[in-house]
Every structure is written in C-alpha cells, then in structure tokens.
C-alpha positions as CSV (number, residue, x, y, z in Angstrom):
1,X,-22.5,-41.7,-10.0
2,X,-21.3,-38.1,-10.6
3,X,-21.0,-35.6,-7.6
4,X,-24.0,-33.9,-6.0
5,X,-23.7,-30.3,-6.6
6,X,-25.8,-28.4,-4.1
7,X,-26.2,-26.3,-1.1
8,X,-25.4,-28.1,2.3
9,X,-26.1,-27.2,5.9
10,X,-24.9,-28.7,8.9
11,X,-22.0,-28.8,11.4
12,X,-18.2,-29.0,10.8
13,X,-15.6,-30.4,13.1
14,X,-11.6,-29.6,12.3
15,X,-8.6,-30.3,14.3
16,X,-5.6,-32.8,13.8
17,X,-6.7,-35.1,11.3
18,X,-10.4,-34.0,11.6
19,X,-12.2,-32.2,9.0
20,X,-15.8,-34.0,9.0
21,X,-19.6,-32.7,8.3
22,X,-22.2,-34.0,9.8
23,X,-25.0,-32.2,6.9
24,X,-28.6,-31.9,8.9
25,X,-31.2,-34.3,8.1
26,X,-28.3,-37.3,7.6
27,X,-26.7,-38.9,9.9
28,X,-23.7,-39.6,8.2
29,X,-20.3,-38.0,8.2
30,X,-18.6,-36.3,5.3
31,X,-14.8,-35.8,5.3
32,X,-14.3,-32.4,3.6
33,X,-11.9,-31.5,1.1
34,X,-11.0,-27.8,0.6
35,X,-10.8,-26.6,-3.3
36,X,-9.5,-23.4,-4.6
37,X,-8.0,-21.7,-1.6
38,X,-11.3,-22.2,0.5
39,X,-10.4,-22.7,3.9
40,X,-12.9,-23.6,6.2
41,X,-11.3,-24.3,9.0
42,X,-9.6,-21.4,9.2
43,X,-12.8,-19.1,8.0
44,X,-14.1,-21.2,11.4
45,X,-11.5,-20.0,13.5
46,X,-11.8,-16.0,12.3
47,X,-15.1,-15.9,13.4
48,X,-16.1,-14.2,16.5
49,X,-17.5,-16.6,18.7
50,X,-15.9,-19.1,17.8
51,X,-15.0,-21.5,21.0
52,X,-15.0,-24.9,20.1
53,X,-13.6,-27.1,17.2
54,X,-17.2,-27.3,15.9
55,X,-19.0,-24.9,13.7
56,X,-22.8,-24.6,12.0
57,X,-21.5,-24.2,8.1
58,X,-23.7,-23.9,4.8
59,X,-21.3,-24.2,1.8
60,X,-21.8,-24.7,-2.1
61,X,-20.1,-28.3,-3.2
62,X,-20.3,-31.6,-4.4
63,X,-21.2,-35.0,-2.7
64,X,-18.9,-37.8,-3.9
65,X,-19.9,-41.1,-4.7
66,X,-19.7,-44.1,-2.2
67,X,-16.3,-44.9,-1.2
68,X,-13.1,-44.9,1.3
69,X,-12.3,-41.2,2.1
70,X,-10.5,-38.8,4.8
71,X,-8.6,-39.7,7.5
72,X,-7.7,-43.4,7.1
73,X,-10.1,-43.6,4.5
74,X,-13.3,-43.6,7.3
75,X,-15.4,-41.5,5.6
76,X,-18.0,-43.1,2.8
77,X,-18.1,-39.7,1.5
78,X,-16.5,-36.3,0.6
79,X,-17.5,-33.1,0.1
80,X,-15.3,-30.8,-2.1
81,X,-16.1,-27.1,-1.0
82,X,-16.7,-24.6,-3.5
83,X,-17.8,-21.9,-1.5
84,X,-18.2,-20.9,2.6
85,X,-21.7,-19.2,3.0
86,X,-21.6,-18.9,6.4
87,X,-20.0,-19.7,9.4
88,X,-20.8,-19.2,13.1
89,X,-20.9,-20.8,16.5
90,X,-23.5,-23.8,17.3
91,X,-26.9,-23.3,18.0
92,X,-29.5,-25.5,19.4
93,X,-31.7,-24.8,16.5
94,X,-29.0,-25.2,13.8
95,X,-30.6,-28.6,11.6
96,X,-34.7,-27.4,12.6
C-alpha cells in the first residue's frame, strides 16, 4: 500500500523518545517522522502557550503502511510531515 497523502488533525506528544500523534477520529498512535527541516517539536515549543509536552497539530503528510515503527518499533504507523499548519495549546474541543 503506498502512503496516505493528506491533511491530518489531532494531538502530538514529544519529549525523550516520544514523538506520537494521536489524529482525531482514530484511536491509534502514529510515531512521526520529521522531513525536510520540519520540526515539530520545536515549532511546539515556540508557540506561546505552550505548557505541556502535548500539542493540537494539523500537518500535510503521508500515512505509512502497516508495520513496526518509532521508538522500539511500537508504533503500527508513521507519519512523515511535510508541512506544520498549525500549532497551539490543547483544547477541549480540538477532535469535535
């Protein structure tokens, strides 16, 4: 199965040896590899309001395929980032 390219919304935890996205409407994590300089962990921790490792993010990327990824290969999937929409603190109404 090739990637799923798309637009995905949901919230994004990093710290040591986390970088997971739990997208809305799945309940599922997604470890998240960073392409092409993007940085979301550290476009996280620029933004005001920020107090917490975890972040509401919408980013343009693709969905791997089934598999062993991340941090001791936990993850069944991976999301390469393309591109950070937006970032900002959590909010109770993030995934409605």
């Amino acid at each position: 199965m090739p990637p799923e390219s798309g637009i995905y919304r949901g919230h994004y935890t990093f710290g040591f040896e986390h970088s997971d996205f739990q997208p809305c409407e799945r309940s599922e994590m997604w470890w998240v590899s960073l392409e092409e300089g993007e940085n979301l962990a550290k476009a996280a921790m620029a933004t005001p309001g920020i107090t917490n490792a975890t972040v509401y993010v919408e980013v343009k990327g693709e969905v791997s395929a089934t598999g062993h990824y991340g941090h001791l290969g936990l993850f069944k999937r991976e999301i390469v980032v393309r591109q950070i929409l937006v970032v900002r603190p959590v909010a109770p109404d993030d995934c409605k």
